[in-house]
C-alpha positions as CSV (number, residue, x, y, z in Angstrom):
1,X,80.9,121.3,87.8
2,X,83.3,119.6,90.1
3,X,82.4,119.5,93.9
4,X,84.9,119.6,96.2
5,X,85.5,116.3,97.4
6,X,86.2,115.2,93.3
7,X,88.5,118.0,92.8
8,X,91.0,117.0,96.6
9,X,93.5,114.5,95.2
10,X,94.7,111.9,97.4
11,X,97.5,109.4,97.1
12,X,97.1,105.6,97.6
13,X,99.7,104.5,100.2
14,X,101.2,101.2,101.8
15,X,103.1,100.5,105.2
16,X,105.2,98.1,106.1
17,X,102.4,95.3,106.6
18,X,101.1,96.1,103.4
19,X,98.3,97.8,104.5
20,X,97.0,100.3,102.4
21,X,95.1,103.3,103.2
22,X,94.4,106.9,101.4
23,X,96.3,110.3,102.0
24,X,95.6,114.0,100.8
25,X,98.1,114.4,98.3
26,X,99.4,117.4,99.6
27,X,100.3,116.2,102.4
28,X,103.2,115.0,103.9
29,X,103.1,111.1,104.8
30,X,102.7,109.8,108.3
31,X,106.0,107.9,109.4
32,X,106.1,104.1,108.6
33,X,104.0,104.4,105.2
34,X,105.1,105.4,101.2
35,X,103.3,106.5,98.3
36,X,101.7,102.9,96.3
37,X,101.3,104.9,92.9
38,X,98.1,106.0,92.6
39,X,96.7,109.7,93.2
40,X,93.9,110.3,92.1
41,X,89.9,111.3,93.3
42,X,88.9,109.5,96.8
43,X,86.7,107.3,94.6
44,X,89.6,106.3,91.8
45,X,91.7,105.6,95.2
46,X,89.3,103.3,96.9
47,X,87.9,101.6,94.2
48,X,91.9,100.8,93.3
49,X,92.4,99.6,96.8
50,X,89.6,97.4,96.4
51,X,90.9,96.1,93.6
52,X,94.6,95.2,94.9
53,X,94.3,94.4,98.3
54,X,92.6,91.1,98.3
55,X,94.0,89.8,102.0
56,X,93.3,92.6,104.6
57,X,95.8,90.5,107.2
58,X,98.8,92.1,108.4
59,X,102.0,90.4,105.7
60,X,103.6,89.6,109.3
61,X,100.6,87.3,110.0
62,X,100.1,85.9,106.4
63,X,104.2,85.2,106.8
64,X,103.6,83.4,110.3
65,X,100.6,81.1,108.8
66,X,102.1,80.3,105.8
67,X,104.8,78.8,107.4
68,X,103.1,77.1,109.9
69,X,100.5,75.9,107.6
C-alpha cells in the first residue's frame, strides 16, 4: 500500500541561478522558477537533483569566477 508522502507528486524545478529545488505538482510555481522535467515521488525528485546538480553555487557566481580565474 502506498503511504501518502509516495503517492504526492512533485515537480523538479530550476530558477534563474540554476538552483533547483522541489514543488508539489499541483501547485502553481513561485515567481522566478520553471518546471526542470521531472515529477515524480519526493524521493525520485531528490535523488535526480542529486544526481544533476553537481555545483550548488549560484551560475552568477560560477560566471564571475570563471572569468576571473
Amino acid at each position: 500500500m502506498e503511504t501518502q508522502e509516495n503517492a504526492e507528486q512533485f515537480a523538479v524545478v530550476v530558477n534563474d541561478e540554476e538552483q533547483y529545488s522541489i514543488w508539489r505538482a499541483d501547485r502553481a510555481l513561485p515567481e522566478g522558477w520553471r518546471k526542470e522535467g521531472l515529477t515524480g515521488t519526493r524521493e525520485e525528485c531528490l535523488s535526480h537533483i542529486d544526481r544533476v546538480w553537481t555545483d550548488l553555487r549560484p551560475r552568477s557566481v560560477r560566471e564571475r569566477a570563471e572569468a576571473h580565474g
